[in-house]
C-alpha positions, 0 to 999 in steps of 0.5 A: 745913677740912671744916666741914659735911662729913658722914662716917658710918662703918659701920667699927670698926677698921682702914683705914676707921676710921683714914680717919674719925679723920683726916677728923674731925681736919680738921673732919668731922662724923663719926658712928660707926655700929655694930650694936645691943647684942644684934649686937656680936659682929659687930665688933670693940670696940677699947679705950677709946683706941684712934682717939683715943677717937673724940673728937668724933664721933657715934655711932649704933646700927642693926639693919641686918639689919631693914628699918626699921632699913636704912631708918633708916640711909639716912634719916641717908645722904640728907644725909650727903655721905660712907658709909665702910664695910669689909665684905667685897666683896657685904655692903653690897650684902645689907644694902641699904646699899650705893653703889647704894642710897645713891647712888640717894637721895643722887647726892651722896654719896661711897661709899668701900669699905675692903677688903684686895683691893679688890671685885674679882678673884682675892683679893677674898674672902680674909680678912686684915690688915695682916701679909697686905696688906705680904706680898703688896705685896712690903713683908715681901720688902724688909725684913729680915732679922728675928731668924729671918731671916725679914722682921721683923714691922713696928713698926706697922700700915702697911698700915692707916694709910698702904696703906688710911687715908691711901690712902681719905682722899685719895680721899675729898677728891679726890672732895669736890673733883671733886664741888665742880665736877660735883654728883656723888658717887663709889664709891671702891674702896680697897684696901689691898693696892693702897696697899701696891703704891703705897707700894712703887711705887720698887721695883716700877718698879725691877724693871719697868725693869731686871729687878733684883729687890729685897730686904734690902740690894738699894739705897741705900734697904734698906741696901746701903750703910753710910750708911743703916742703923742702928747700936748706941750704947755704952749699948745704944741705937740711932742711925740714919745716912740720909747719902744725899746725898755731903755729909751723908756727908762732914760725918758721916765728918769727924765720926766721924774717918773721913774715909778713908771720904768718897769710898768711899760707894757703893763696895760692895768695902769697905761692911762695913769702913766699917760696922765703923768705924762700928760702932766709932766709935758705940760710944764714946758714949751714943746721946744724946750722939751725938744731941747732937753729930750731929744738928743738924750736917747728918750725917742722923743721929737717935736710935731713940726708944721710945715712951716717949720720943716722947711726951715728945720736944721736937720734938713737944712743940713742935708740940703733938703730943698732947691730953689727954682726959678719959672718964667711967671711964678718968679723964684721958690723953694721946692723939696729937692732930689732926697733919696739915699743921698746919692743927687747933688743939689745943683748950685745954682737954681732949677730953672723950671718951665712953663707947661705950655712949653714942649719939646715934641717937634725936637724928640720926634727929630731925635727919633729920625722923623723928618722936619716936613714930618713934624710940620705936618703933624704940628699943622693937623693938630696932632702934636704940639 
C-alpha cells in the first residue's frame, strides 16, 4: 500500500522506531539511520529481535556532528518524502537536520518529530518513558490496584505503541494524503503524552462533562461491575468476562446456573455477591474448559493467555500472525509478522533479516548522485560507515 514512499529514520527505539516498523510492513521503503561506529553510545542498541529485526529495511551510518556528514544525510533527505526523528526538542535543529532544514531542500517532505512532551511547553525537555507518558495522561490513576496497591505497572509498552507509534503513523498518512492533493509536506509534532491523553479521551471527557473523577473500578469499563472483570479458574489460570451488553450478560449467568443475577447487572448494592458466585462457578473448572464451553456461546468471555501460548493460538495462527527470520548469527526464529487490516502477505519463505553492523550508506548515497571518490572520501574520514 505505500510502495515508493520513502521513510528514514533517524530513531533506535521507541515510538518512532515502532512508527517505521509499521510503515515498512505496509510497503515503505524504510531505511534506518544511525551514528557512525565510534558514536554509538549516543543510542540505544536494542537486541537483535527486537522491531522485528528490522526485516526489510536499509540502513546507513552518518557523522552528524560533521558538516559532510550533515550534508550527506540531506542529500538522501531530498527525495526521501518521510524523516521520522525523537531527539529532544532543539537537537535536530543544532545538527542541522531538522524540518527547517529538510523542508527548505525537499517542500515535500513529511517531518515527523516523536517525543514524550511534544516541541513545546512546560515538560518539553523532561526526559522519560512509557511508565512516565501513562502516568501523566492519567492511564496509571485508572488502573489498578497492583500488588502494592499502588497502579500495576502495565503488561506492555502503551504509550510507545498505540500513544507515540500508531499516534505518528496516522499522522504520517494523513499527510501523505493531504500531500497527495496540495504538493506540500508537513511538521508533525507527535507526542506521546498527548496520544496517552487521546487513548484516555472516555475518561477524561467524563470528568469534563459530569465532575466524576475516574479511577479503579469508577465504570463499567475499569470494573465497577461484575461482569467486566477477571477472574481465577480451578487450575490457577484466568478468564476474562467483558459481558457489557444485557444479552451477553444473560446468556453468560444462564451458562453459570446464575440466572438470578441476569437482572441485577448494574445494580451496584449486590456486585460483590454476584462476584463471588462468579468467583465460585469459574472455580469448578480448568480455564480452558471454560474457554471451550463460554467463549463461542456469545458470553464475552476469553482466556488470559501467556505468551507462550499466543504464539501457538489457532486464532492467530489462522491469520498467520507470525514470520519466520533468518540472521546470519542468531540462526532462524519466529517473529510477529506484518498484522495491520490484512492488507501484507506474509512472504513464503523466511525474512532474511541482517546483522547491524551491515549498511548500505555508500549504495544509497550513490543512488542519491553522489560520486564513488565521494563515498571513499567520506568512509576513509569517518564520516559514514
Amino acid at each position: 500500500m505505500l510502495d515508493g514512499v520513502t521513510v528514514l529514520d533517524l530513531a533506535s527505539v521507541g515510538p518512532a522506531a515502532r512508527a517505521s516498523r509499521w510503515l515498512a510492513d505496509y510497503g515503505a521503503r524504510v531505511v534506518k539511520i544511525g551514528p557512525v561506529p565510534d558514536q554509538q553510545g549516543v543510542q540505544i542498541v536494542p537486541p537483535f529481535y527486537a522491531y522485528s529485526a528490522h526485516r526489510s529495511m536499509h540502513r546507513a551510518l552518518f557523522n552528524l556532528r560533521s558538516t559532510e556528514g550533515r550534508d550527506a544525510f540531506l542529500r538522501l533527505a531530498d527525495d526521501a518524502d518521510v524523516v521520522i526523528e525523537s531527539f529532544r526538542p532543539g537537537v535536530v535543529d543544532r545538527l542541522g537536520v531538522g524540518w527547517e532544514a529538510v523542508s527548505a531542500r525537499n517542500p515535500r517532505a513529511i517531518y515527523c518529530s516523536t517525543t514524550g512532551f511534544g516541541q513545546h511547553g512546560p515538560h518539553a525537555h523532561w526526559a522519560g518513558h512509557d511508565l512516565n507518558y501513562l502516568a501523566v495522561g492519567g492511564y496509571l490513576d485508572c488502573t489498578g490496584p497492583g500488588p502494592d496497591g499502588g497502579p500495576p505497572i502495565p503488561g506492555a509498552t502503551i504509550a510507545d505503541s498505540a500513544g507515540g507509534g500508531m499516534h505518528a503513523v496516522m499522522a504520517i498518512l494523513a499527510a501523505l494524503v493531504r500531500r497527495a492533493t496540495t504538493g506540500t509536506g508537513a511538521h508533525l509534532d507527535v507526542s506521546v503524552a498527548d496520544g496517552v491523553l487521546a487513548i484516555m479521551a472516555l475518561q477524561v471527557d467524563e470528568y469534563l462533562a459530569t465532575g466524576d473523577v475516574p479511577g479503579p473500578r469508577h465504570g463499567l469499563l475499569t470494573g465497577r461491575y461484575a461482569c467486566y472483570d477477571c477472574y481465577p479458574t480451578r487450575d490457577g489460570k484466568w478468564l476474562t468476562v467483558a459481558a457489557i451488553e444485557p444479552r451477553f450478560w444473560a446468556n453468560l449467568c444462564a451458562a453459570l446456573g446464575l440466572e438470578r443475577w441476569a437482572a441485577h447487572q448494574t445494580d451496584d448494592a449486590v456486585q460483590d455477591d454476584v462476584r463471588r458466585d462468579l468467583r465460585a462457578a469459574f472455580l469448578t473448572k480448568d480455564r480452558d474448559e471454560w474457554t471451550a464451553e463460554l467463549s463461542p456461546a456469545d458470553t464475552c468471555v476469553a482466556p488470559v493467555l501467556s505468551v507462550a501460548e499466543v504464539v501457538d493460538d489457532a486464532q492467530f495462527s489462522a491469520r498467520r500472525a507470525f514470520v519466520e527470520a533468518t540472521h546470519g548469527a542468531h540462526g532462524t526464529f519466529r517473529q510477529v509478522g506484518p498484522l495491520f487490516a490484512g492488507m501484507t502477505a506474509a512472504p513464503a519463505e523466511p525474512y532474511s533479516v541482517r546483522d547491524a553492523t551491515e549498511t548500505d550508506t555508500e549504495e544509497l548515497l550513490r543512488a542519491a548522485g553522489m560520486s564513488a571518490d565521494e563515498c571513499a572520501e567520506l568512509r576513509a574520514t569517518g564520516v559514514i560507515a
